[in-house]
N, CA, C and O atoms as a Maestro MAE file, in Angstrom:
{
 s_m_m2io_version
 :::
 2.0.0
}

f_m_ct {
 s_m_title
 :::
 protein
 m_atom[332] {
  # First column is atom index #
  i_m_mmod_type
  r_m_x_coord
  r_m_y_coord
  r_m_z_coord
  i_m_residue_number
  s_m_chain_name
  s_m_pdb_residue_name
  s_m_pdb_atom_name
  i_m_atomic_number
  :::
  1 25 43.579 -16.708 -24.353 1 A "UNK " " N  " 7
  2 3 43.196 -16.362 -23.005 1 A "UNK " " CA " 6
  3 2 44.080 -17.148 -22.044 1 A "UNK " " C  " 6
  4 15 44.047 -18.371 -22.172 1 A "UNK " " O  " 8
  5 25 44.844 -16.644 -21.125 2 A "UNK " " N  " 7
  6 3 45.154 -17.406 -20.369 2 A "UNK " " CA " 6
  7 2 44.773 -17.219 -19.349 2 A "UNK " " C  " 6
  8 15 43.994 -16.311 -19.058 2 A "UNK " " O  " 8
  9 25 45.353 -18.238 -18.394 3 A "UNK " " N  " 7
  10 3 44.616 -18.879 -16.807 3 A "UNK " " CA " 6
  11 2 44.191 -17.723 -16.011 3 A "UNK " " C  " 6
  12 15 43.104 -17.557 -15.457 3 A "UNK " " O  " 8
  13 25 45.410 -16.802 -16.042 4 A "UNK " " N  " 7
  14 3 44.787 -15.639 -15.166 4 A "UNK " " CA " 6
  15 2 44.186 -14.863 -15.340 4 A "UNK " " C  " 6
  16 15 43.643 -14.222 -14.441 4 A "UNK " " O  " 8
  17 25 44.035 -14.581 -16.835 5 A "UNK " " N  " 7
  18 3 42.640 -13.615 -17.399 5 A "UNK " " CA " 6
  19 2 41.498 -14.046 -16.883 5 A "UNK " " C  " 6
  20 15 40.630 -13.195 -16.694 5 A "UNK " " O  " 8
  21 25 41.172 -15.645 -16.484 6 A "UNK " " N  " 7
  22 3 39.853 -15.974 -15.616 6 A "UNK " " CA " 6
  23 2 39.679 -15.625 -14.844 6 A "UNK " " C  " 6
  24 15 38.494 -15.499 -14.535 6 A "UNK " " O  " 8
  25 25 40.766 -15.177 -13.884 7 A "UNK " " N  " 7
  26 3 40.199 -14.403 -12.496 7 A "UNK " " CA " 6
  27 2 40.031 -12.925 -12.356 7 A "UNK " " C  " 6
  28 15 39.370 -12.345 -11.494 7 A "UNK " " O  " 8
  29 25 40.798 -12.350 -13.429 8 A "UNK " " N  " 7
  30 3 40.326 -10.470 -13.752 8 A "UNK " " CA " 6
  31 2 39.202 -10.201 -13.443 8 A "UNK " " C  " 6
  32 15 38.521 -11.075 -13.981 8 A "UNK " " O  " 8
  33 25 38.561 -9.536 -12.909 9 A "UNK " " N  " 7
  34 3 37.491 -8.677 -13.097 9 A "UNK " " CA " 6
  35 2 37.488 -8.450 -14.444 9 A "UNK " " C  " 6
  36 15 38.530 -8.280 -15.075 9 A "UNK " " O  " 8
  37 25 35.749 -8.424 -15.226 10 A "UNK " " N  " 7
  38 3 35.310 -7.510 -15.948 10 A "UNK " " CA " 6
  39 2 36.021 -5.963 -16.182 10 A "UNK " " C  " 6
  40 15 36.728 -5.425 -15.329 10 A "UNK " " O  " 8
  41 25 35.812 -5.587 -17.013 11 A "UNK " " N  " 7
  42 3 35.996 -4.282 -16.988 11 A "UNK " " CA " 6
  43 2 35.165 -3.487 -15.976 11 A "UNK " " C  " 6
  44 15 33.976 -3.803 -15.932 11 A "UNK " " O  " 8
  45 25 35.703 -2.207 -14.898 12 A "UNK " " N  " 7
  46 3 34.286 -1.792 -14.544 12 A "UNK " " CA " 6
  47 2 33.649 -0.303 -14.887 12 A "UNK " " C  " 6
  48 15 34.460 0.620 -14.814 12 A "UNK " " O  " 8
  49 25 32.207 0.061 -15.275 13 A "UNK " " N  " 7
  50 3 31.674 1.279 -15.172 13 A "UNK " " CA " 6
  51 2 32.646 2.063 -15.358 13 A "UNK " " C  " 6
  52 15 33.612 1.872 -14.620 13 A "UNK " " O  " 8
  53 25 32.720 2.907 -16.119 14 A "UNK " " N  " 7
  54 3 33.909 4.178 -15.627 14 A "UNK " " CA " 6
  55 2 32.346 5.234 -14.832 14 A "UNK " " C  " 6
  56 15 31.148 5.108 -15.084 14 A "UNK " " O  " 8
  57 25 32.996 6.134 -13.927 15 A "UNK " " N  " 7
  58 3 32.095 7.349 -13.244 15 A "UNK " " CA " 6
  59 2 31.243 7.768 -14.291 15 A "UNK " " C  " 6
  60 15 30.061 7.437 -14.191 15 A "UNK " " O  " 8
  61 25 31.747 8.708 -15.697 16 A "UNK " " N  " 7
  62 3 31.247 9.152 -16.378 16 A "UNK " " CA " 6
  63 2 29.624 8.259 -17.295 16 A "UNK " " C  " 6
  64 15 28.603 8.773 -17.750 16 A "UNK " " O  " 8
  65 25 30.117 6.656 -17.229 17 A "UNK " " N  " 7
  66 3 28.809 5.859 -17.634 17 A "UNK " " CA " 6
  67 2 27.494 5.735 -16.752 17 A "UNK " " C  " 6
  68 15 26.342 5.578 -17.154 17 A "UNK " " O  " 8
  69 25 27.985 5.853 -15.362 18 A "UNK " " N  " 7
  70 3 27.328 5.597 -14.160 18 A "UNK " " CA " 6
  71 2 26.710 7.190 -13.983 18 A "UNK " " C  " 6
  72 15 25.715 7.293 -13.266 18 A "UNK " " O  " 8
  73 25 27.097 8.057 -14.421 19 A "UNK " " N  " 7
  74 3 26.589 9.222 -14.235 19 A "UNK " " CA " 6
  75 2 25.832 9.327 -14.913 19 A "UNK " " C  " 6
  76 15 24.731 9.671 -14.482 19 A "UNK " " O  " 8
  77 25 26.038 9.052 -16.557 20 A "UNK " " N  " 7
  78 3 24.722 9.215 -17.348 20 A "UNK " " CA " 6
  79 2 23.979 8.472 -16.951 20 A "UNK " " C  " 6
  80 15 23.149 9.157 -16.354 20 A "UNK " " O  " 8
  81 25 23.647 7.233 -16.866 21 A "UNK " " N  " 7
  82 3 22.878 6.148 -16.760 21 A "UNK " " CA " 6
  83 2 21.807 6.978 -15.106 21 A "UNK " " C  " 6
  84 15 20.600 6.742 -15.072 21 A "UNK " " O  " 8
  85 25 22.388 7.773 -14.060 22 A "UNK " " N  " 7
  86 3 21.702 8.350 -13.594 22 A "UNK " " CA " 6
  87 2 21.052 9.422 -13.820 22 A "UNK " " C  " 6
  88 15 19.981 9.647 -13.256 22 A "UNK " " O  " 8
  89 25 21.685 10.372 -14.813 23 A "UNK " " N  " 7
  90 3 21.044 11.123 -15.183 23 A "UNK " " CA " 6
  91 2 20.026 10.801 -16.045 23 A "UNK " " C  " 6
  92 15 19.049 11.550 -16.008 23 A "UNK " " O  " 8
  93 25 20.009 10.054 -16.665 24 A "UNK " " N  " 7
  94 3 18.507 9.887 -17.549 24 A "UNK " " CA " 6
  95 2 17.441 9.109 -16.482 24 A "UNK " " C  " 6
  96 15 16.236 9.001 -16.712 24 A "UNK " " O  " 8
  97 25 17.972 8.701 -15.532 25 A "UNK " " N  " 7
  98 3 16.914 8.034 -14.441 25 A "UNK " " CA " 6
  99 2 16.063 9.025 -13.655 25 A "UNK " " C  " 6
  100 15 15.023 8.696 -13.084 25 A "UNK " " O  " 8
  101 25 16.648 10.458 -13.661 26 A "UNK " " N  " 7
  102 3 16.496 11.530 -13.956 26 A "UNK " " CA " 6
  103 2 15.778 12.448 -14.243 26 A "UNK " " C  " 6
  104 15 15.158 13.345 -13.672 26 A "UNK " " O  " 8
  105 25 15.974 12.049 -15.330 27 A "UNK " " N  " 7
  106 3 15.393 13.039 -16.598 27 A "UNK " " CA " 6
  107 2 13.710 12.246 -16.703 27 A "UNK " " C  " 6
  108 15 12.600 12.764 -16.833 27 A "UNK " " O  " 8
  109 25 14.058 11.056 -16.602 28 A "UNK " " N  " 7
  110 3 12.820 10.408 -16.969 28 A "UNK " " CA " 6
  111 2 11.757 10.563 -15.755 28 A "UNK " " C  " 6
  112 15 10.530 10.501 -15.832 28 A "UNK " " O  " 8
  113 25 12.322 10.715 -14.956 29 A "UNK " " N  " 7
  114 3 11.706 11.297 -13.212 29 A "UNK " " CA " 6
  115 2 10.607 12.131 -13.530 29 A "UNK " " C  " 6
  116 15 9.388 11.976 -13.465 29 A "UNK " " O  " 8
  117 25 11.597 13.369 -14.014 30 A "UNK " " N  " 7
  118 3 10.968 14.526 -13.999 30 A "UNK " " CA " 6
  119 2 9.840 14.486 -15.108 30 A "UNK " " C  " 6
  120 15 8.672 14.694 -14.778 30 A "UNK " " O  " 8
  121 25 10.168 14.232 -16.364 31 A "UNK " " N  " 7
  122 3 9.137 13.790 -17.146 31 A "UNK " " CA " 6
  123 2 8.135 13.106 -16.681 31 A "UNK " " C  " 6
  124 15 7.047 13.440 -17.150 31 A "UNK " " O  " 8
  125 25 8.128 12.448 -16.087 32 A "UNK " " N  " 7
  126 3 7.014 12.004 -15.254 32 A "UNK " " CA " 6
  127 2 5.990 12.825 -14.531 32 A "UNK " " C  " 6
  128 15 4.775 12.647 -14.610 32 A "UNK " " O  " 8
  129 25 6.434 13.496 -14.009 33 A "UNK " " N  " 7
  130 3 6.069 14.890 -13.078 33 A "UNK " " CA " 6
  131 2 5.609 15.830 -13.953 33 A "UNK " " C  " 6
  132 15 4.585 16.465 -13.704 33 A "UNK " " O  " 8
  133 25 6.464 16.053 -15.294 34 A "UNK " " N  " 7
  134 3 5.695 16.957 -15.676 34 A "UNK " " CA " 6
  135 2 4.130 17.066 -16.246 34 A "UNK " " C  " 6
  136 15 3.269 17.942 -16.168 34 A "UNK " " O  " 8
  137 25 4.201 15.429 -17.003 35 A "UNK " " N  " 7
  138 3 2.508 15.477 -17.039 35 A "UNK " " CA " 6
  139 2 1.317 15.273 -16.155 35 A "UNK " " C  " 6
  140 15 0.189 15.050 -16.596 35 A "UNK " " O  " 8
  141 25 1.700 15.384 -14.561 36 A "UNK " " N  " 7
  142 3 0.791 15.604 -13.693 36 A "UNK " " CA " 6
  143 2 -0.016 16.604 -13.851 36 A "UNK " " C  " 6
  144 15 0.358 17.507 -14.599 36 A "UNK " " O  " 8
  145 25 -1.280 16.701 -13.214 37 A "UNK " " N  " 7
  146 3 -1.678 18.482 -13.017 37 A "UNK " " CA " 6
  147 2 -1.610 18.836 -11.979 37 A "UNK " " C  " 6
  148 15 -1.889 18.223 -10.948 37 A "UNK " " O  " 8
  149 25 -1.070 20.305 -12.168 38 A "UNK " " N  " 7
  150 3 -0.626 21.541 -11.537 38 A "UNK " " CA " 6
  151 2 -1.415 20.935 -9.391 38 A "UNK " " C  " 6
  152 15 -0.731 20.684 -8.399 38 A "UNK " " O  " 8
  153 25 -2.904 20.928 -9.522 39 A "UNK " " N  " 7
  154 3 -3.281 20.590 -8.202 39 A "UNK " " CA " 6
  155 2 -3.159 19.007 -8.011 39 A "UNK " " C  " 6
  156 15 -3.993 18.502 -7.260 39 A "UNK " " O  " 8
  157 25 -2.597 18.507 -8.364 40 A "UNK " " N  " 7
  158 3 -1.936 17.063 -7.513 40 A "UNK " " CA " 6
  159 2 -1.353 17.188 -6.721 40 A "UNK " " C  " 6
  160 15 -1.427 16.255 -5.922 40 A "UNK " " O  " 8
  161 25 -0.604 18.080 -6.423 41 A "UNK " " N  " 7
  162 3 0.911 18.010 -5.135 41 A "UNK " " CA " 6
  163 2 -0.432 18.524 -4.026 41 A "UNK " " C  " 6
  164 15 -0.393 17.915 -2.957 41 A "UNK " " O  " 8
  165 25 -1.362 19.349 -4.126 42 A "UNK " " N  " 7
  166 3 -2.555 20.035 -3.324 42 A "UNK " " CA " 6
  167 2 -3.436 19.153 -2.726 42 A "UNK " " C  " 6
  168 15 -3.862 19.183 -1.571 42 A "UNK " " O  " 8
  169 25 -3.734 18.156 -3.848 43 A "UNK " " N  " 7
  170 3 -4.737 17.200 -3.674 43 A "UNK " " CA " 6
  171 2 -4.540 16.021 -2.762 43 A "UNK " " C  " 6
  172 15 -5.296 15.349 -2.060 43 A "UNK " " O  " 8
  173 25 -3.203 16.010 -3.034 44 A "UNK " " N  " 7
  174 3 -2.441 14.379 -2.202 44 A "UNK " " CA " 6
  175 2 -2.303 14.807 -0.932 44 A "UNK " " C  " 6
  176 15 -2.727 14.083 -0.032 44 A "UNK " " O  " 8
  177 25 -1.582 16.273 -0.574 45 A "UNK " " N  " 7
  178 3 -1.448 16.622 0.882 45 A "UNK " " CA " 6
  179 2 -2.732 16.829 1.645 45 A "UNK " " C  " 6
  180 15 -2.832 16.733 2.868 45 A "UNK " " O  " 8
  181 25 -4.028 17.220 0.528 46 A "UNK " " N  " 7
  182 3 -5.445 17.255 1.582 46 A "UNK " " CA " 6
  183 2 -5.618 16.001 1.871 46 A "UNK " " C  " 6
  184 15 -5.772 15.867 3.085 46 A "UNK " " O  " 8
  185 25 -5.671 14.830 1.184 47 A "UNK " " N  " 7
  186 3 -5.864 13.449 1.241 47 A "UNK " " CA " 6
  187 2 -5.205 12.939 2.327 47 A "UNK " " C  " 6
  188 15 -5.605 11.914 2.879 47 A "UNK " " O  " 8
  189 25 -3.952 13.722 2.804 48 A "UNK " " N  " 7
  190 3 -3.291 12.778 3.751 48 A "UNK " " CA " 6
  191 2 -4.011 13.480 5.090 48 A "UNK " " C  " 6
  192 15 -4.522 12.957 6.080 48 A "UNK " " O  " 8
  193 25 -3.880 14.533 4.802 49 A "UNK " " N  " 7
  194 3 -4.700 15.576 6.374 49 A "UNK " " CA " 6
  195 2 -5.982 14.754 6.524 49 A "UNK " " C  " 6
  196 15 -6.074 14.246 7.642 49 A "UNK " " O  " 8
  197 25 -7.098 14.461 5.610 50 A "UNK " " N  " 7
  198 3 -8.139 13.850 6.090 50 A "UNK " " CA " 6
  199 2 -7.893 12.555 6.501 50 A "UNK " " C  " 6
  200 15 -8.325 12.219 7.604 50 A "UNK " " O  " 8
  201 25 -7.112 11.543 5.635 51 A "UNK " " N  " 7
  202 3 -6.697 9.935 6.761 51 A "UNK " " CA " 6
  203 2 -5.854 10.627 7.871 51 A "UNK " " C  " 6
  204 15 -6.340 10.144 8.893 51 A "UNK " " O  " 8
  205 25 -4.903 11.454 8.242 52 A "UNK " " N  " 7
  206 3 -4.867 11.709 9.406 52 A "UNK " " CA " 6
  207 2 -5.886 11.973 10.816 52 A "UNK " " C  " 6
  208 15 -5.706 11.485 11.931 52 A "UNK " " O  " 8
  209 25 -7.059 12.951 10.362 53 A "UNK " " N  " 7
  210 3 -7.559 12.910 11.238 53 A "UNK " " CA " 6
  211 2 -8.584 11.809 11.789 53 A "UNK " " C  " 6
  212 15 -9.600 12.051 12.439 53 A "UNK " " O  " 8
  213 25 -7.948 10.121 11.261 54 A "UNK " " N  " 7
  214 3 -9.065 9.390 11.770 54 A "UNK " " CA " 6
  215 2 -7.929 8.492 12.012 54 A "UNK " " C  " 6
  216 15 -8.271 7.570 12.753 54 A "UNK " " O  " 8
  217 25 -6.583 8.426 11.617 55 A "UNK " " N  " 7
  218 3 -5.469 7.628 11.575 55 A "UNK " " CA " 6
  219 2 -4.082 8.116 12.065 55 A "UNK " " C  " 6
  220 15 -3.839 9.248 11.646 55 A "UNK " " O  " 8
  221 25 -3.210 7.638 12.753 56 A "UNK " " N  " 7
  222 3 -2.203 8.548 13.166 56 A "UNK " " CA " 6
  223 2 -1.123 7.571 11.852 56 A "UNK " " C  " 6
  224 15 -1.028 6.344 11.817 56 A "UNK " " O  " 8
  225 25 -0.538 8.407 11.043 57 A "UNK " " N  " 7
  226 3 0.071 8.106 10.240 57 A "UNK " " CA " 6
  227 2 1.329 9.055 9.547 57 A "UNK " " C  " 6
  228 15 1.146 10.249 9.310 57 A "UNK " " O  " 8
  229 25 2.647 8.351 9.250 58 A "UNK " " N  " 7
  230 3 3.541 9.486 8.690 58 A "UNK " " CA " 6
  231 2 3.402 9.837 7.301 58 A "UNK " " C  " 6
  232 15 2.562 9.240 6.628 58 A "UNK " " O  " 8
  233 25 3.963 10.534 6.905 59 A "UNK " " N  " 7
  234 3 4.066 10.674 5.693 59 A "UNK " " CA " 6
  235 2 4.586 9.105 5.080 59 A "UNK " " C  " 6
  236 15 3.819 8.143 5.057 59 A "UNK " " O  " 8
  237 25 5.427 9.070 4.797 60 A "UNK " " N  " 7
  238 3 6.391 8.507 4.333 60 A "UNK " " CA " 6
  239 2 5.489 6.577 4.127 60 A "UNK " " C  " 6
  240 15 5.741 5.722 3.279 60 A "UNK " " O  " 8
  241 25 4.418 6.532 5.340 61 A "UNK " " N  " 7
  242 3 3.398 5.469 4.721 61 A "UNK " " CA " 6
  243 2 2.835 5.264 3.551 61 A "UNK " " C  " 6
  244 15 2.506 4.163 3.109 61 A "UNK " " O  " 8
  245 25 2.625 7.014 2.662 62 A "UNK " " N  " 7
  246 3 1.326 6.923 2.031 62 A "UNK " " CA " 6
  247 2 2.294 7.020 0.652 62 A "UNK " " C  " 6
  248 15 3.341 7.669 0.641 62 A "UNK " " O  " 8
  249 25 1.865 6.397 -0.312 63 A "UNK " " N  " 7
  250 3 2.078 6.514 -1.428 63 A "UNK " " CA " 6
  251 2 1.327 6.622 -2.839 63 A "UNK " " C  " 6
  252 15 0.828 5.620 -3.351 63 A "UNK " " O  " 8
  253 25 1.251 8.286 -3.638 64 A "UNK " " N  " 7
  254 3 0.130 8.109 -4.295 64 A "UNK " " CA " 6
  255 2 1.066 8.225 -5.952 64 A "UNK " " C  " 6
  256 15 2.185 8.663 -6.222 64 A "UNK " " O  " 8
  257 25 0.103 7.677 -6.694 65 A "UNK " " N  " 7
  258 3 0.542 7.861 -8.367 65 A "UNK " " CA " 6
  259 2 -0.773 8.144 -9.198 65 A "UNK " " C  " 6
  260 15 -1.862 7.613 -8.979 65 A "UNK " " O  " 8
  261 25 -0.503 9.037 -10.158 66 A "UNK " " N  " 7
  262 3 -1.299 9.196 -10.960 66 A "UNK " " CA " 6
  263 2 -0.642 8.039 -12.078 66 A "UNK " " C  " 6
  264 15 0.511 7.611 -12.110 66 A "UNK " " O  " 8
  265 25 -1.952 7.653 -13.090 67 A "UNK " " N  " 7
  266 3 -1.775 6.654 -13.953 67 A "UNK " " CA " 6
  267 2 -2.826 7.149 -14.970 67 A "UNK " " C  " 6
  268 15 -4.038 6.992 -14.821 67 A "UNK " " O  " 8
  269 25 -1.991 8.021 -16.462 68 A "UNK " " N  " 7
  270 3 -2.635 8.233 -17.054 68 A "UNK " " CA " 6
  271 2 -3.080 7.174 -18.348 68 A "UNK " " C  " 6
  272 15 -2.271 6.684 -19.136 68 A "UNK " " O  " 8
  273 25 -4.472 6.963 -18.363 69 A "UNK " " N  " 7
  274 3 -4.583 6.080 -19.832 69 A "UNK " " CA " 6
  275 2 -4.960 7.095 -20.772 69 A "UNK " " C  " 6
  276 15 -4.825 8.317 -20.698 69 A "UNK " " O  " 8
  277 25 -5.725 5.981 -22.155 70 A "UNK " " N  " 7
  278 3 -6.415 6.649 -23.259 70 A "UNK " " CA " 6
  279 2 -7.371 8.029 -23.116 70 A "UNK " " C  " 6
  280 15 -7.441 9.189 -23.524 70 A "UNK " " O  " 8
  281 25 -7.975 7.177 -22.344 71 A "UNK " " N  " 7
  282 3 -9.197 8.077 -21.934 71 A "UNK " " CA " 6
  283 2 -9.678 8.547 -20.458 71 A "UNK " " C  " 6
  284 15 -10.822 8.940 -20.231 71 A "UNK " " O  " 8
  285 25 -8.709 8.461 -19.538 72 A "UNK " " N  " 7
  286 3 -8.939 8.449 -17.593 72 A "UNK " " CA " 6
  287 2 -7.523 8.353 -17.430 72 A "UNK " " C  " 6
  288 15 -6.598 8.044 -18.181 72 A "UNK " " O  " 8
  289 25 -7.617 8.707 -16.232 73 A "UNK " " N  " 7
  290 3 -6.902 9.184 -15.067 73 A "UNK " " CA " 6
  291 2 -6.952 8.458 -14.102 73 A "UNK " " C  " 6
  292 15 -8.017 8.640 -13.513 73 A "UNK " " O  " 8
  293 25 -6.027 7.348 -13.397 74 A "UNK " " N  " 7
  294 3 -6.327 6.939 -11.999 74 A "UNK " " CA " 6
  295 2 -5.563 7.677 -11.207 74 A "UNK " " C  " 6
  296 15 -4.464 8.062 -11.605 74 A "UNK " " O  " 8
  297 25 -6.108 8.035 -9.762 75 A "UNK " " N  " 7
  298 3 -5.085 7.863 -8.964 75 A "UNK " " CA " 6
  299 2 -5.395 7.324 -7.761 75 A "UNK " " C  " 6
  300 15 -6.359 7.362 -6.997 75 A "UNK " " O  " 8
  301 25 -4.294 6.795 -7.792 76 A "UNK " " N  " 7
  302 3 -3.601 5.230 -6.750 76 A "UNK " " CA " 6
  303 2 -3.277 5.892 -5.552 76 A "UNK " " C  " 6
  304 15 -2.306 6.649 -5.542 76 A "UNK " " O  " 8
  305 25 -4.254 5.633 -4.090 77 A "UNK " " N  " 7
  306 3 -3.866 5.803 -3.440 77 A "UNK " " CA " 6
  307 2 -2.556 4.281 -2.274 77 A "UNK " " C  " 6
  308 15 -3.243 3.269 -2.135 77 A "UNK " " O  " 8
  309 25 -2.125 4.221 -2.074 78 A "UNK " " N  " 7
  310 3 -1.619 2.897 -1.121 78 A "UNK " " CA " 6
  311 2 -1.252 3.659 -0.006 78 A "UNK " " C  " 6
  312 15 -0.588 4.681 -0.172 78 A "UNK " " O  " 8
  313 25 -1.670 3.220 1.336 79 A "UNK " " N  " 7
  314 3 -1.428 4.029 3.085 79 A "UNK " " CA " 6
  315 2 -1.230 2.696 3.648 79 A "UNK " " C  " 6
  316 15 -1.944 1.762 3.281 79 A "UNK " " O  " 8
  317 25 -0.307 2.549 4.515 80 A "UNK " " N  " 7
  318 3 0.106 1.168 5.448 80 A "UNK " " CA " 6
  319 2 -0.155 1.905 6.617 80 A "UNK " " C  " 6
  320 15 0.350 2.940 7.050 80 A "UNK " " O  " 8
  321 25 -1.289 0.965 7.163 81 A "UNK " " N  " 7
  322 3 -1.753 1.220 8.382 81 A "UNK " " CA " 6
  323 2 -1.017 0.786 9.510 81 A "UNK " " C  " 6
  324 15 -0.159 -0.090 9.393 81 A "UNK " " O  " 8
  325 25 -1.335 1.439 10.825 82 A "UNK " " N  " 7
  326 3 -0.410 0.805 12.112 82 A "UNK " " CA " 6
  327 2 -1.107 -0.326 12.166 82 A "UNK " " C  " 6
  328 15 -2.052 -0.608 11.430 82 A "UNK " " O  " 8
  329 25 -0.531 -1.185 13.280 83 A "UNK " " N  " 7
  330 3 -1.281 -2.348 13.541 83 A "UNK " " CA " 6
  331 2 -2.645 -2.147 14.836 83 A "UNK " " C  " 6
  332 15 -3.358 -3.105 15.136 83 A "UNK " " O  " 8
  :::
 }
 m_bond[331] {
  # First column is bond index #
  i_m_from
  i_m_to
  i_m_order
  :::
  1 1 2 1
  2 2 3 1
  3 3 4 2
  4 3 5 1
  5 5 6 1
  6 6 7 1
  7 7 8 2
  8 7 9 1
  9 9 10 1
  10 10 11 1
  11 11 12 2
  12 11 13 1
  13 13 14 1
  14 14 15 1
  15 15 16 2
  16 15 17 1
  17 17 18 1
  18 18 19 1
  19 19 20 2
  20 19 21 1
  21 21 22 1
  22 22 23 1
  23 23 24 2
  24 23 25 1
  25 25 26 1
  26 26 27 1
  27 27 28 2
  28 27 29 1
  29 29 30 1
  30 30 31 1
  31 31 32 2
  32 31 33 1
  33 33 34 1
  34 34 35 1
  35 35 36 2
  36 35 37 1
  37 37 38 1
  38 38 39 1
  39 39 40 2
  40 39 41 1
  41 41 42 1
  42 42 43 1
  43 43 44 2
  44 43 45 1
  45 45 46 1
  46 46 47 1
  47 47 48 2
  48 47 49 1
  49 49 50 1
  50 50 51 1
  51 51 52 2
  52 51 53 1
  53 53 54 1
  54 54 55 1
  55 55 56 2
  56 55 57 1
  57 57 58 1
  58 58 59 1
  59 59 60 2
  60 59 61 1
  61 61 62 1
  62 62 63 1
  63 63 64 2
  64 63 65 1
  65 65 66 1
  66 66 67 1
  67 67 68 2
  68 67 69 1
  69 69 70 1
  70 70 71 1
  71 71 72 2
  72 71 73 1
  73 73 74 1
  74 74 75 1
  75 75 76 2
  76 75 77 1
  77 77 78 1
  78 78 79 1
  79 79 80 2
  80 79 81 1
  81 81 82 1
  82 82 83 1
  83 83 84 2
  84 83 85 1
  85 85 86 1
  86 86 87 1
  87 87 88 2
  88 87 89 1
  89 89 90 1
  90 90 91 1
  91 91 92 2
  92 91 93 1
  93 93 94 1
  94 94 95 1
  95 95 96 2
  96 95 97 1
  97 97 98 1
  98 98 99 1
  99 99 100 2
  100 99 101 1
  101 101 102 1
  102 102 103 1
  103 103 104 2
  104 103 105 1
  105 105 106 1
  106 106 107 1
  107 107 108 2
  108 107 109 1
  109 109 110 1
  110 110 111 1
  111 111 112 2
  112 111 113 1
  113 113 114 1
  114 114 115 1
  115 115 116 2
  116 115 117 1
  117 117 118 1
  118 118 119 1
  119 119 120 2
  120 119 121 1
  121 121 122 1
  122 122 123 1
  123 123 124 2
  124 123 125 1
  125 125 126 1
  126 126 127 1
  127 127 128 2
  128 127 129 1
  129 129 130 1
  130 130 131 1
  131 131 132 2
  132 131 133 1
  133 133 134 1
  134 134 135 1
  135 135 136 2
  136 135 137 1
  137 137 138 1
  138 138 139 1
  139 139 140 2
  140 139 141 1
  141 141 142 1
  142 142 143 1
  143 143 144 2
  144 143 145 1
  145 145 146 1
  146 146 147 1
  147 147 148 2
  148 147 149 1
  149 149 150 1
  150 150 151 1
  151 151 152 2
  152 151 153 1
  153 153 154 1
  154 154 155 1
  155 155 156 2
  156 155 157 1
  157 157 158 1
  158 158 159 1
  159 159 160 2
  160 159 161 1
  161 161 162 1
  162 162 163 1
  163 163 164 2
  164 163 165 1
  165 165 166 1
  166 166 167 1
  167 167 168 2
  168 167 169 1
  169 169 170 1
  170 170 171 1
  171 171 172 2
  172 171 173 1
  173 173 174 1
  174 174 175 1
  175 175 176 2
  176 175 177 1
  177 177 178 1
  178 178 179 1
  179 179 180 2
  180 179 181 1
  181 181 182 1
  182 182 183 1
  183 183 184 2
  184 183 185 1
  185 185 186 1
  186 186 187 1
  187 187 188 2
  188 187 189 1
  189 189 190 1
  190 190 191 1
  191 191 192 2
  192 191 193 1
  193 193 194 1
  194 194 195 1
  195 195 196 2
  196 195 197 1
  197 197 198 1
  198 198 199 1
  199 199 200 2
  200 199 201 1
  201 201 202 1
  202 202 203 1
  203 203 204 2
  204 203 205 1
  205 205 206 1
  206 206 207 1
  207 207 208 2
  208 207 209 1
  209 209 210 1
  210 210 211 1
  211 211 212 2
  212 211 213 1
  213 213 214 1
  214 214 215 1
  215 215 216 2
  216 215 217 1
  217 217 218 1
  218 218 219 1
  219 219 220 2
  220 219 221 1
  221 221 222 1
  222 222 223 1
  223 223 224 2
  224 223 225 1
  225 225 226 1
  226 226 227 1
  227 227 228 2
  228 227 229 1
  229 229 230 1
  230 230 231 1
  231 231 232 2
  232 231 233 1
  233 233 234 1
  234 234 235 1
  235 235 236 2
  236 235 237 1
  237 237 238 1
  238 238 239 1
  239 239 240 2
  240 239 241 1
  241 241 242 1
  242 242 243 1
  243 243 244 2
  244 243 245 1
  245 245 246 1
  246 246 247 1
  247 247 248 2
  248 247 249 1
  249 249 250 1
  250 250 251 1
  251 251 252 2
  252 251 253 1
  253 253 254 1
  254 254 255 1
  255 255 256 2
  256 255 257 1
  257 257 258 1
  258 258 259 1
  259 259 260 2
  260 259 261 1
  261 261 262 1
  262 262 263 1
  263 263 264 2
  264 263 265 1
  265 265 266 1
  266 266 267 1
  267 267 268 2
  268 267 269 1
  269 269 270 1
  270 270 271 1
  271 271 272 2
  272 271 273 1
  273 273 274 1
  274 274 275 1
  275 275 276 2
  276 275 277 1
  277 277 278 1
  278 278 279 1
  279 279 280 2
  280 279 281 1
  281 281 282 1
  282 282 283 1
  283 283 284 2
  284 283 285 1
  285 285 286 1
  286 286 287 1
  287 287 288 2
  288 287 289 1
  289 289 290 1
  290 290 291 1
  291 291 292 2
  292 291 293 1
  293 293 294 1
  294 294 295 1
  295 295 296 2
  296 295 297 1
  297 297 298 1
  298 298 299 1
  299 299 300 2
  300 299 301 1
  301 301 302 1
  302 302 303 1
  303 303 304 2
  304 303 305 1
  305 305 306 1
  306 306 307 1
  307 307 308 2
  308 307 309 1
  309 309 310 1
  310 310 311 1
  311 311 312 2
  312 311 313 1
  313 313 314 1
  314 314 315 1
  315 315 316 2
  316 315 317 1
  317 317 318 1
  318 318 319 1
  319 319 320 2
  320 319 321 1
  321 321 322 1
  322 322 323 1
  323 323 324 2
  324 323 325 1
  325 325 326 1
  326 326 327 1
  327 327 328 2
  328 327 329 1
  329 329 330 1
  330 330 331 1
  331 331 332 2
  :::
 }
}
């Protein structure tokens, strides 16, 4: 090794590694999504219409997840209120 190999950069990412590595970030997304049920996307938008009408709030506050276990289903609502 010599002196100036210490200051090289690493090798970096080529595009094609960085692409997969997003695409399975991806893939795993959607898998996610797919074991929701069908009225979740229904359920979350009534949920936000009713804290709306007592809260003035954007979208982009509310964040919901389903969390499936063994035997139940949660779902997680989190809403950041104004001050």
């Amino acid at each position: 090794m010599s002196f100036f190999d210490y200051f090289r950069s690493k090798k970096q990412p080529t595009s094609a590694s960085v692409a997969k590595e997003r695409l399975q970030i991806i893939v795993a997304h959607e898998r996610g999504k797919r074991a929701q049920p069908d009225y979740l996307p229904q359920m979350q938008q009534e949920i936000i219409e009713v804290i709306k009408k007592y809260v003035a709030i954007d979208q982009d506050q509310v964040n919901i997840q389903l969390d499936n276990n063994e035997n139940c289903s949660v779902l997680e609502l989190n809403v950041t209120l104004p001050d």
